[in-house]
N, C-alpha and C positions, 0 to 999 in steps of 0.2 A: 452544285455545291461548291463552296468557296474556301478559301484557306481561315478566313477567320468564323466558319461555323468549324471547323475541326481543328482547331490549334487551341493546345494547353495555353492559356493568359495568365496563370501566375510564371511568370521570367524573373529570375534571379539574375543580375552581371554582374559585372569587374570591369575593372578600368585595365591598363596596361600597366597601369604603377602597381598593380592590386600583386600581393605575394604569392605565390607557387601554395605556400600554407594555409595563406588564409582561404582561396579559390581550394583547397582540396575541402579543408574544412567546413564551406559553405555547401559543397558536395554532397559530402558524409550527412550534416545534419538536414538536410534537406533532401535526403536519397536522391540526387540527379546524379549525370553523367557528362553532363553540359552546359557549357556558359555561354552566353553571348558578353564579347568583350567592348564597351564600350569609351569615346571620350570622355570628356569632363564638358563637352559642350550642352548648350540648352534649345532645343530637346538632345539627348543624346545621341550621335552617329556610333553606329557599327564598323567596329576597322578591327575587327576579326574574330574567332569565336575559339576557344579551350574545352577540350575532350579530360574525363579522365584517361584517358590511356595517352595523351599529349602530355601527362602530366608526367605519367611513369614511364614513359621511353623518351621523354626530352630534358625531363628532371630528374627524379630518381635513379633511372639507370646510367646514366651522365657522371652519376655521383655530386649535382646540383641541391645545392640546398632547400630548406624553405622560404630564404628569404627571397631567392631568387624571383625576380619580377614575371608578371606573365606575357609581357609583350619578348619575352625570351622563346617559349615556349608553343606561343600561340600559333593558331595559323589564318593566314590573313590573304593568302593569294592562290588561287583565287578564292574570293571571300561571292560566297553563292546565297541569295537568298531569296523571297518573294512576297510581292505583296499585298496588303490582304485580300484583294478583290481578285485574285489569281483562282482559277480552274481545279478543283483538287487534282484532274489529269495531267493539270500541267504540272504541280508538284511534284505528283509520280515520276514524267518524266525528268524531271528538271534532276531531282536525287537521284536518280538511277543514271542520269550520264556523268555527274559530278560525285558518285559514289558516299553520297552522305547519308547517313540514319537520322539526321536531325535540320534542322531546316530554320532557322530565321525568317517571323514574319512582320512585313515593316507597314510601318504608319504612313499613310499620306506622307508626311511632315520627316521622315526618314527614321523615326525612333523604332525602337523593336514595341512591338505588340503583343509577341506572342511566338511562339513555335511549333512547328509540327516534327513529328517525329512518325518515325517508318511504323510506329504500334497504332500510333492515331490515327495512319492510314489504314493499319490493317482492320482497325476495331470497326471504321468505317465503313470501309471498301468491303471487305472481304467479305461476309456473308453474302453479297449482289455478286460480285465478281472474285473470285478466288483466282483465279488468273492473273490477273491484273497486278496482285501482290504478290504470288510467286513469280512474276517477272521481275518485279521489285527488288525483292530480296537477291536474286538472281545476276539482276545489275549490279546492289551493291557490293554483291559478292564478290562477285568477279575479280580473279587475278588483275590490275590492269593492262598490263599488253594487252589480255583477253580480249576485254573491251572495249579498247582502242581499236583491233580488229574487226571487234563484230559491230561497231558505230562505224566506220569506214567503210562496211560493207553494207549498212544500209544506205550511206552518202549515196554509193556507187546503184543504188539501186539491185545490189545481187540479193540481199534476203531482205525480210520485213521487220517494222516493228515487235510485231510479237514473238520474233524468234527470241 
């Protein structure tokens, strides 16, 4: 199975000029949690993506306005994502070492397609392998020093994957 039999394809973005306001308000009326923040080029490139909770601890609690831009806020480095002819395994992976819940999936042509998120995995996965996504979660849980440890110690060969 591949990323684009399991990634939501309606995607909502923002550009980086796009306001702190308007990206909350597309949020709210759209129930997400997440944008992919794009240029103004043709097809559009991904130069980074905005969480609600980037919104309220780099805006809101800042004491940042609405008007404030979202290339203030966003996070762009490193900017992780996969495309669509990708492994759902390697998704798995790929989020659980980068600790993301949400995932960017790109076009040929480099435009976003689509995304997947840790529920798309689970809804997927998890009745076959329920494992699989308690590791999941488990990665992105992770304190990160945590993680930094326990990826370092698989480098080393001292424990496995599935720890």
């Amino acid at each position: 199975m591949r990323a684009r039999d399991v990634m939501s394809r309606t995607v909502y973005t923002v550009t980086p000029r796009t306001s702190v306001g308007e990206a909350a308000a597309l949020m709210r009326d759209r129930n997400i949690g997440f944008l992919p923040v794009v240029d103004e080029s043709v097809p559009a490139k991904l130069v980074g993506v905005v969480t609600d909770r980037d919104l309220m601890l780099r805006a809101l609690a800042e004491g940042r306005g609405p008007e404030l831009a979202i290339r203030f806020v966003m996070s762009s480095f490193p900017l992780v994502s996969a495309p669509e002819s990708a492994e759902v395994h390697d998704l798995v992976s790929l989020m659980g070492a980068h600790q993301v819940r949400r995932l960017p999936i790109m076009r040929p042509d480099g435009a976003v397609s689509g995304v997947v998120s840790q529920g798309d995995l689970a809804l997927t996965l998890g009745p076959m392998e329920p494992r699989t996504i308690e590791t999941l979660v488990e990665r992105i849980s992770a304190p990160s020093l945590l993680l930094a440890n326990v990826n370092g110690a698989v480098q080393r060969g001292l424990v496995s994957e599935q720890t």
